[in-house]
C-alpha positions in Angstrom: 21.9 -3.1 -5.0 23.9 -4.7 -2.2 27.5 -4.1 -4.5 26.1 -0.3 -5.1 25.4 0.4 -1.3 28.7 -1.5 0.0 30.3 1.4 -3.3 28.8 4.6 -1.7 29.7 3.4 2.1 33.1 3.1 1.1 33.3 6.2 -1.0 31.5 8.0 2.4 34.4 6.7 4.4 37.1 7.6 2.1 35.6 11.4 2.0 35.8 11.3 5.7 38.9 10.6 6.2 40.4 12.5 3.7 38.8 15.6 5.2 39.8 14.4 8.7 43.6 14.1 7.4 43.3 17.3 5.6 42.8 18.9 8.4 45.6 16.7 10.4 48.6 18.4 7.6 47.2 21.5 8.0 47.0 21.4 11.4 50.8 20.0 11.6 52.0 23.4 9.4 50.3 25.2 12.5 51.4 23.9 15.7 54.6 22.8 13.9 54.6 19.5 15.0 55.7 16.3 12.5 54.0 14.0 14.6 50.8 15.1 13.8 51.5 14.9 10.1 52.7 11.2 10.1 49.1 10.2 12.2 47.9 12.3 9.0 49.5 9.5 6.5 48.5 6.8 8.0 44.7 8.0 8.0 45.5 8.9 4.3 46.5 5.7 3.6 43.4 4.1 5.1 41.2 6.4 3.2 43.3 5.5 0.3 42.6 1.4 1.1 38.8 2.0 1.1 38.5 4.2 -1.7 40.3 1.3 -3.7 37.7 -0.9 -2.1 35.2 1.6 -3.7 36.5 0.8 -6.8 36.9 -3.3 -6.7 32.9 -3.0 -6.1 32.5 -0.1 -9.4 34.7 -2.8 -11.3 32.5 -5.8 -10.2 29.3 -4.1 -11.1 30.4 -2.4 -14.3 32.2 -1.7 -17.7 33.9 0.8 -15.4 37.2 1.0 -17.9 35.4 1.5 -20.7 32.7 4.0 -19.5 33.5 5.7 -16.1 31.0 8.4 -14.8 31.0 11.9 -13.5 31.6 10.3 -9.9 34.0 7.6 -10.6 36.0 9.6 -13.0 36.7 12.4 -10.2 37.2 9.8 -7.5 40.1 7.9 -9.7 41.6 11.3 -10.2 42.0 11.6 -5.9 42.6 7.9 -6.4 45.9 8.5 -8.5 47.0 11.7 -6.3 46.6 9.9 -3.4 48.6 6.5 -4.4 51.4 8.4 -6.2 52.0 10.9 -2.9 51.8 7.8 -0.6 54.6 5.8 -2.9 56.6 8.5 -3.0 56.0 9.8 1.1 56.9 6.1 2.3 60.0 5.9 0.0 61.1 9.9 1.1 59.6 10.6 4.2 58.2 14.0 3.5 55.5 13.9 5.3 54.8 17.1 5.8 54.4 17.5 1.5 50.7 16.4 2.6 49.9 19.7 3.4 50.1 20.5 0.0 48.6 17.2 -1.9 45.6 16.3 1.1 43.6 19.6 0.2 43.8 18.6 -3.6 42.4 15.3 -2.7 39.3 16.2 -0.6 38.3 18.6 -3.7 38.3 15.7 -6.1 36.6 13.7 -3.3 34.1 16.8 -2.7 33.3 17.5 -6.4 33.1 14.0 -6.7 30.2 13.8 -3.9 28.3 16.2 -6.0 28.1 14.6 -9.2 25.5 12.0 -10.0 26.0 8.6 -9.8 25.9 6.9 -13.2 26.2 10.0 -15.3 29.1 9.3 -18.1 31.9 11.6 -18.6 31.8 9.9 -22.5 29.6 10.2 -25.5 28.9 6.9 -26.8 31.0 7.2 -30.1 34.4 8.1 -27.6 33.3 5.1 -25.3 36.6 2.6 -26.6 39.2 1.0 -25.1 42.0 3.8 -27.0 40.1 6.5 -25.3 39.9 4.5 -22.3 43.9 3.9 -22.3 44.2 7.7 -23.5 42.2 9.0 -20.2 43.7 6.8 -17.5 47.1 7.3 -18.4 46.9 10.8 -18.6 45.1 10.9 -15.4 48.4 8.7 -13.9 50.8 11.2 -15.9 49.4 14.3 -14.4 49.2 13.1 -11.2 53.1 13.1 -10.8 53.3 16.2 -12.3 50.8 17.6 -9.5 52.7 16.0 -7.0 56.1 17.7 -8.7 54.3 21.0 -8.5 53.7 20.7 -4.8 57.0 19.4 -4.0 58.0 22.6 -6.0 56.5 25.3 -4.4 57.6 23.5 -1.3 61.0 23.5 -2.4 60.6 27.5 -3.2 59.5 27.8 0.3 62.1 26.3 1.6 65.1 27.6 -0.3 63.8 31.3 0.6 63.7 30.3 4.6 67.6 28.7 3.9 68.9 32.0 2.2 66.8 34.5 4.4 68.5 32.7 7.7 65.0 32.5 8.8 65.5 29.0 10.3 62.7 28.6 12.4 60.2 25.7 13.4 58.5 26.0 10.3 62.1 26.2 8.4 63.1 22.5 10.2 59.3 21.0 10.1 59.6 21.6 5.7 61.2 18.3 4.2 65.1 18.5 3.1 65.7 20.4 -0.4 67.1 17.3 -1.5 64.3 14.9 -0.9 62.0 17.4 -2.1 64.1 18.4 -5.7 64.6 14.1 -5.8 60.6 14.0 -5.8 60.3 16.8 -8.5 63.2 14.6 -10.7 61.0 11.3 -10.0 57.7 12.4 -10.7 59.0 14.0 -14.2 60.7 11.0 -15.1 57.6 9.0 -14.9 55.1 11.2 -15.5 56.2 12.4 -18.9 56.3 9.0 -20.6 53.3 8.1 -19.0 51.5 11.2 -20.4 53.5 10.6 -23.8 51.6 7.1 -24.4 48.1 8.8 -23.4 48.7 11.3 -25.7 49.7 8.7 -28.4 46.7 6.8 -27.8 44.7 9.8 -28.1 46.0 11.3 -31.0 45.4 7.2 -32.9 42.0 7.5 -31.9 41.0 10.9 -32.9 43.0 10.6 -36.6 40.9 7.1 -36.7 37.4 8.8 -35.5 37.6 12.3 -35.7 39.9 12.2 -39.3 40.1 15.9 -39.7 39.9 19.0 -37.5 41.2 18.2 -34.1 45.3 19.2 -34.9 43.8 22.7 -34.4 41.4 22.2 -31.3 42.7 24.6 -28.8 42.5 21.8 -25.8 45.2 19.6 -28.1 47.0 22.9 -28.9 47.7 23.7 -25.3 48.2 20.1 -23.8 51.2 19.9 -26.6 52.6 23.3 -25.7 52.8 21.7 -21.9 53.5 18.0 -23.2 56.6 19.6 -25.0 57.7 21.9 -22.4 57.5 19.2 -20.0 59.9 17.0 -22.4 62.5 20.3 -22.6 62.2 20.2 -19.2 63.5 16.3 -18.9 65.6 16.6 -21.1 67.6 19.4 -19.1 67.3 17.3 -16.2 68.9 14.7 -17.4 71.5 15.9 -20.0 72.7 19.3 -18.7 71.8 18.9 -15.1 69.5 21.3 -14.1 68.0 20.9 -10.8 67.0 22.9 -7.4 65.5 26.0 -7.6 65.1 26.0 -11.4 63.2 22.8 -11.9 61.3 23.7 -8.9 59.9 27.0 -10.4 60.0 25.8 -14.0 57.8 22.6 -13.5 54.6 24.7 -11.3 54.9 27.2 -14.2 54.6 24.1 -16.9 51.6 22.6 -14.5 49.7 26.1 -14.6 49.5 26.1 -18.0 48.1 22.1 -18.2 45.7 23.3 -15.9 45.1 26.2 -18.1 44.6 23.7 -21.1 42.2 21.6 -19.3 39.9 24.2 -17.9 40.9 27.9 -19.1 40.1 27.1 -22.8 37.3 24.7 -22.4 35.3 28.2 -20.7 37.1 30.6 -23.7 37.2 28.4 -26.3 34.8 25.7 -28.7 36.7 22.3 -28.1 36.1 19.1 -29.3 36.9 17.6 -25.6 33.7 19.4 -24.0 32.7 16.0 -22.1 35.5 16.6 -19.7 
């Protein structure tokens, strides 16, 4: 009981400040002032310290790994956001990318409020360590690929400011192209491989559980359309070169249709992934 009420404090907290630095990066786009996105950081980064302490007390009082619920699951996807955008912030210094990433956070956080404690995300026959592996490392691998999204649209931003010799205060607040295109190249390079072995881990389990069937569901379907563009898309990067504007536009049009996969065909279509 003691473990489960030191959990929801922290979570509380977290939530808090996540909203309150939400509102700091917006607020920083507004009155055009850095400053107030770097205070932002830091108070993400402390809501990022106790939501981790959130989940040392869920580990300590749980098979968390193995059977996360409806609360937990949602909170490890802000989690993930959260740690890869501070990593890469504090080695880039685009602070001002928060503007874009915080908002995504406090939804996570917010839906994550709303769902009941204890409530798994997993039948009991999909409750194994394969499934577990599959789930978390897709989490991590989509992460950076929502983080390379941002940083694109950012970029798109930006370039069209640069060409329309619109260079005002918001033009010189935005991050450099180059940091922001570097971000785009780093999360790719380790999101895809990450995703690659959650999608390996997946695809052992269902052809060990599910033997038949699931080549065809449509969730699978459209998670290997994006899984494959996303490795074109590498590949480009890294033998022929592409980068800037291209990548930018390219990799938000590959992350629309993953979201599409995870969401848009679980409402249109019968899926055997209906628990999440």
């Amino acid at each position: 009981m003691i473990l489960n009420n030191l959990e929801l404090i922290s979570f509380k907290i977290a939530l808090i400040l996540c909203a309150v630095s939400t509102i700091g990066y917006l607020s920083s786009l507004l009155v055009r002032r850095v400053k107030l996105a770097k205070i932002s950081t830091w108070i993400l980064s402390t809501a990022f310290v106790f939501l981790t302490v959130k989940f040392l007390f869920v580990i300590i009082n749980s098979s968390w790994f193995l059977n996360p619920d409806s609360r937990d699951f949602l909170s490890f996807c802000a989690w993930t956001v959260c740690a890869v955008y501070l990593v890469l912030q504090f080695k880039t210094k685009t602070r001002v990318l928060g503007a874009f990433i915080s908002p995504l956070i406090l939804l996570f956080m917010i839906a994550a409020a709303g769902e009941e404690a204890g409530k798994s995300i997993r039948p009991q026959n999909l409750q194994s360590g394969l499934t577990a592996l599959h789930l978390f490392l897709t989490i991590f691998g989509e992460a950076l690929f929502v983080i390379a999204s941002c940083a694109g649209l950012m970029f798109i931003m930006q370039n069209r400011l640069l060409k329309s010799k619109k260079l005002s205060g918001m033009s010189r607040l935005l991050p450099s192209l180059n940091d922001l295109d570097r971000i785009n190249h780093l999360c790719l390079l380790w999101g895809f491989p990450l995703l690659s072995v959650g999608v390996i881990a997946g695809v052992i389990f269902a052809q060990i559980s599910w033997k038949t069937g699931w080549l065809t569901d449509p969730k699978i379907v459209w998670t290997f359309a994006a899984w494959m563009i996303y490795g074109f898309l590498l590949h480009q990067r890294l033998a022929i070169g592409w980068k800037g504007y291209r990548m930018a536009l390219f990799s938000g049009i590959t992350f629309i249709l993953l979201l599409v996969s995870y969401f848009g065909v679980k409402i249109c279509f019968p899926t055997l992934h209906n628990f999440i």
